[in-house]
KOLVO-164262 format. One record per residue (C-alpha): residue number from 1; residue in one letter; x, y, z. Coordinates in steps of 0.02 Angstrom, whole numbers, plus 50000, padded with zeros to 5 digits. Example, Ala and Ser with C-alpha at 12.3 -4.5 7.8 and 13.67 -1.06 7.14 Angstrom:
<recs>
REC  seq  type   east  north     up
REC    1     a  50615  49775  50390
REC    2     s  50684  49947  50357
</recs>
This chain:
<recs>
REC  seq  type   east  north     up
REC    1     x  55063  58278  58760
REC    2     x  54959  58412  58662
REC    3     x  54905  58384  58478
REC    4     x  54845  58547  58372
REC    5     x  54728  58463  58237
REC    6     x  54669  58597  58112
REC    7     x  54539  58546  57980
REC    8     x  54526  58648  57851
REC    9     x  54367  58553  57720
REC   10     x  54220  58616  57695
REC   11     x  54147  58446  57660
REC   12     x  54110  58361  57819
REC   13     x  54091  58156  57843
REC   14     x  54106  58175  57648
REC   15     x  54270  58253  57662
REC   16     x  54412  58119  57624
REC   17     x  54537  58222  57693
REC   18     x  54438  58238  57880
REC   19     x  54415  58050  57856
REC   20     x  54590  58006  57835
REC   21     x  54648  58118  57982
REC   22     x  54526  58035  58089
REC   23     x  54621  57872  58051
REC   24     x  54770  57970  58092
REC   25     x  54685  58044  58270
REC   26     x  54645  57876  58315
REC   27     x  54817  57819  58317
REC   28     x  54864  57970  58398
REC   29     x  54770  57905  58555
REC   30     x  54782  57723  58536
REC   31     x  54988  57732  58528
REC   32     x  54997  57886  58661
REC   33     x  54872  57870  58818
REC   34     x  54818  58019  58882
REC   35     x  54862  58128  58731
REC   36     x  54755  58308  58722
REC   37     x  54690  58346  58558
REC   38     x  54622  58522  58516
REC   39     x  54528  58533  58362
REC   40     x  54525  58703  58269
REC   41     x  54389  58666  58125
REC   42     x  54411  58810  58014
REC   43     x  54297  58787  57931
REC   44     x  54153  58787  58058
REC   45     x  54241  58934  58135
REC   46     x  54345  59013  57984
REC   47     x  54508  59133  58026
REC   48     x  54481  59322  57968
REC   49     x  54602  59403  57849
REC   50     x  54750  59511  57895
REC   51     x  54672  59696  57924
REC   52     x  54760  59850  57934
REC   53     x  54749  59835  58131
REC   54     x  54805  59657  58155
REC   55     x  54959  59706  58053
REC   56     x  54988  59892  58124
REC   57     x  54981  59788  58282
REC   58     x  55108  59647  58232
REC   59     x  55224  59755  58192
REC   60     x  55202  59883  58340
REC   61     x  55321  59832  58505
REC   62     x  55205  59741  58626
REC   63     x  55230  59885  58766
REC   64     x  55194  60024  58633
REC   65     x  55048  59962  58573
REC   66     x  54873  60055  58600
REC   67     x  54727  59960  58692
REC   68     x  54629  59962  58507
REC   69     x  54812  59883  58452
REC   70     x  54809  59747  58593
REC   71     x  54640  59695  58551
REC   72     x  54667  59708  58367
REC   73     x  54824  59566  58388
REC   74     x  54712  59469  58526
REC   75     x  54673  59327  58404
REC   76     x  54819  59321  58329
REC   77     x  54908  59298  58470
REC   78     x  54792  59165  58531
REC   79     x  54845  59088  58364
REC   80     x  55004  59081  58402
REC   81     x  55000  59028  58577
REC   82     x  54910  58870  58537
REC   83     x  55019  58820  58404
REC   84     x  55193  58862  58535
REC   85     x  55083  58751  58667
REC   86     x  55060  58600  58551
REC   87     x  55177  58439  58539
REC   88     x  55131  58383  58368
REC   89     x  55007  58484  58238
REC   90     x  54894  58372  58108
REC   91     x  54818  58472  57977
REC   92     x  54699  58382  57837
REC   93     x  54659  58507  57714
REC   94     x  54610  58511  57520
REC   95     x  54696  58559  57374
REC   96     x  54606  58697  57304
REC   97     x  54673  58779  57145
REC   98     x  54849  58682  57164
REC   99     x  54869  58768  57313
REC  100     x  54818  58817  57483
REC  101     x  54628  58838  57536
REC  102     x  54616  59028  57583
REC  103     x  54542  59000  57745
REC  104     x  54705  58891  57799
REC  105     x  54824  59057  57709
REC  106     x  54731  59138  57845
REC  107     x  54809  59035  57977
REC  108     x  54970  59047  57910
REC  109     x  54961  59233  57891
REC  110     x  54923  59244  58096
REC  111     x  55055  59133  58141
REC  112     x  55199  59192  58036
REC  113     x  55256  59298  58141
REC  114     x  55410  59425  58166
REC  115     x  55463  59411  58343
REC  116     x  55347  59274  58408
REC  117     x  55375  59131  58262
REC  118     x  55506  59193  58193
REC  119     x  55665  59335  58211
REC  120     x  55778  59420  58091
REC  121     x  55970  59436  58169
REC  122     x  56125  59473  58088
REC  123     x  56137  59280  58047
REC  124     x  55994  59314  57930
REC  125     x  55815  59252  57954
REC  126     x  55782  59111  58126
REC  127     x  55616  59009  58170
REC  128     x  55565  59017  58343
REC  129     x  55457  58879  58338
REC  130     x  55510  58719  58459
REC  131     x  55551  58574  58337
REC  132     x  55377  58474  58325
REC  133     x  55339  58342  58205
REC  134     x  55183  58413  58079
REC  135     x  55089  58299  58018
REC  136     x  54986  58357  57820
REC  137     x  54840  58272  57759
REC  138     x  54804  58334  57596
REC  139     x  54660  58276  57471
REC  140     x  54668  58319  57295
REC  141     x  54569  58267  57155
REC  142     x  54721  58219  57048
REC  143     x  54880  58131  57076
REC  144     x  55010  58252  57094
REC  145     x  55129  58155  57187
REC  146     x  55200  58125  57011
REC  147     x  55139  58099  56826
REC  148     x  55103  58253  56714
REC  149     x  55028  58356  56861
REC  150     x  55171  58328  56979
REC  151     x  55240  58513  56922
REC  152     x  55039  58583  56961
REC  153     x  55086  58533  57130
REC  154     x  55094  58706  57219
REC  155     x  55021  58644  57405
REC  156     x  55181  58517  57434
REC  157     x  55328  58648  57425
REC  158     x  55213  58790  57492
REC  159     x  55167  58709  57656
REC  160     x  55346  58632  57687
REC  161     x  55427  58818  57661
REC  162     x  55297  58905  57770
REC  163     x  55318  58768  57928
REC  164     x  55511  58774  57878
REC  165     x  55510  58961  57898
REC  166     x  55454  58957  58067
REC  167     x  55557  58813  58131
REC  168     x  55434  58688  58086
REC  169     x  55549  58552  57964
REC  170     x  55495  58371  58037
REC  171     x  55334  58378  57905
REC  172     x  55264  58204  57865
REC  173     x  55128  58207  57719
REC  174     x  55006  58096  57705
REC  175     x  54909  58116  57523
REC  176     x  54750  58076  57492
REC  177     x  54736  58089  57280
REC  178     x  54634  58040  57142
REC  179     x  54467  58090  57259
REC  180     x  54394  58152  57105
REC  181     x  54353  57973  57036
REC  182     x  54206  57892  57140
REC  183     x  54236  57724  57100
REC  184     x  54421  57728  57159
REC  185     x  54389  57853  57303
REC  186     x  54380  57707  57423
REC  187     x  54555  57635  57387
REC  188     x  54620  57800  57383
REC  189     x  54582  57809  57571
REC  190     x  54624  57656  57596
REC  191     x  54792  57680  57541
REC  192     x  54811  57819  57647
REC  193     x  54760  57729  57792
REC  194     x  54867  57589  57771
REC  195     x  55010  57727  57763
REC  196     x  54945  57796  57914
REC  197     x  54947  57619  58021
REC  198     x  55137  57616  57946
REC  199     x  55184  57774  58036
REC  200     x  55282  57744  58191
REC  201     x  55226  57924  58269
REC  202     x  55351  58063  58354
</recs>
């Protein structure tokens, strides 16, 4: 079995949401022996923006494209063909903003994609991804799992649509909120923990 693990903060051992995925990876390969895990840190090694040649590329027929075209849509294909290779996906990321770090859009905007993730057809719009269970770990310094800032919450339906759009629906999340209060921070991750050891996985 092959796990994609994506980590997305910028905040190293600090970073709650890296610690909780840990907890999370750990399981991973105490429950399922032998299990390959590929770590894409992102941001040790961040994902470039869309340019005008990745997406003149993307949406150029694979046998018509130029050799400045095929190496333009090299990475992005190399994107995509890790995440069509992978069994399960974990990503622990932040909350930035209510929404999604930019260097994880990044991601998103390589792997969405017409004719490899997914296809329009006279049935309307398809995901080509394999069904996979995805696996979020999201940090945020509030609680926006409900309360007054349940409606700020921007990452939730964002992620869910995105990995839905491509095929992707089995999404567990796993939060990680109230980070922002250092006394608490500890049974915050706790908690999150203890809902990761409840998991029965796949």
């Amino acid at each position: 079995m092959k796990l994609l693990n994506l980590e997305v903060s910028p905040n190293g051992e600090n970073s709650s949401s890296r610690q909780a995925s840990r907890h999370l990876l750990e399981k991973f390969e105490k429950d399922i022996p032998g299990i390959s895990i590929t770590t894409r840190d992102l941001n040790a090694h961040p994902i470039p923006h869309l340019t005008e040649a990745v997406v003149g590329a993307a949406f150029t027929p694979p046998d018509a494209r130029t050799p400045d075209q095929q190496e333009a849509i090299k990475f992005s294909d190399e994107l995509v063909d890790e995440l069509l290779a992978s069994d399960v996906i974990v990503i622990s990321t932040p909350m930035w903003n209510f929404g999604l770090p930019s260097v994880l859009k990044a991601w998103v905007d390589h792997i969405v994609r017409a004719g490899r993730t997914f296809s329009f057809s006279s049935e309307g719009l398809k995901g080509l991804v394999p069904t996979k269970k995805v696996y979020v770990v999201v940090s945020s310094g509030g609680v926006f799992s409900e309360g007054p800032y349940a409606a700020y919450d921007h990452f939730v339906p964002s992620i869910r649509a995105i990995l839905g759009f491509i095929g992707l629906t089995e999404v567990e999340i796993i939060r990680v909120e109230g980070t922002e209060n250092p006394t608490t921070i500890a049974d915050v991750l706790a908690a999150a923990k203890a809902k990761i050891d409840s998991l029965k996985l796949l």
